[in-house]
C-alpha positions in Angstrom: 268.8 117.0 105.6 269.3 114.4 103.1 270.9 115.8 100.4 274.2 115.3 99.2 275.6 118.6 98.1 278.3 119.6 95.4 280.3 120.7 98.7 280.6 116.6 98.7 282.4 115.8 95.3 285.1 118.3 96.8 285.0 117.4 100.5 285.3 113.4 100.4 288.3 113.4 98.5 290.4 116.0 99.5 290.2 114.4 102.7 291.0 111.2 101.0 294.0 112.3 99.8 295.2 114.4 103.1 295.2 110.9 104.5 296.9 109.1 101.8 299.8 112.0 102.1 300.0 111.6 106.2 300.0 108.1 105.8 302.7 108.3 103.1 305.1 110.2 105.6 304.6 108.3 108.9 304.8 105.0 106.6 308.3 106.5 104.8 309.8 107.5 108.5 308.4 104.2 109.9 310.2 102.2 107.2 313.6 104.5 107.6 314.0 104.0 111.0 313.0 100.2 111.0 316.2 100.2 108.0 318.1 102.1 110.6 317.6 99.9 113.3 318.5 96.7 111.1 321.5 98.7 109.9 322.5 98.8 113.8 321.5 95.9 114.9 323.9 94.5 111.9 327.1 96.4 113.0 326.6 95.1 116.3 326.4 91.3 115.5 329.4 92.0 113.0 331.5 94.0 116.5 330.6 91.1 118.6 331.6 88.4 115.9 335.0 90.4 115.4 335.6 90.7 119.3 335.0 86.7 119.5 337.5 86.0 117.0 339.6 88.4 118.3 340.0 87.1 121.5 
């Protein structure tokens, strides 16, 4: 029951590195759609500046 089999040296980090790839893409669409939302955010400020001075 205690023993650490060779199953182990395979099993540990494979799942290590499954993680490291999901975390990768939800961290890459995370960070693309907080850029997006700054980009928006951004064109709005500039609209509402422009229809100040505009009017």
């Amino acid at each position: 029951m205690g023993q650490i089999t060779a199953a182990h040296f395979i099993y540990i980090p494979a799942v290590l590195v499954v993680g490291v790839v999901i975390g990768w893409i939800l961290g890459s669409r995370a960070a693309a759609d907080a850029y997006a939302a700054e980009l928006r955010r951004r064109e709005e400020r500039e609209k509402r500046k422009a229809e100040k001075q505009a009017s």
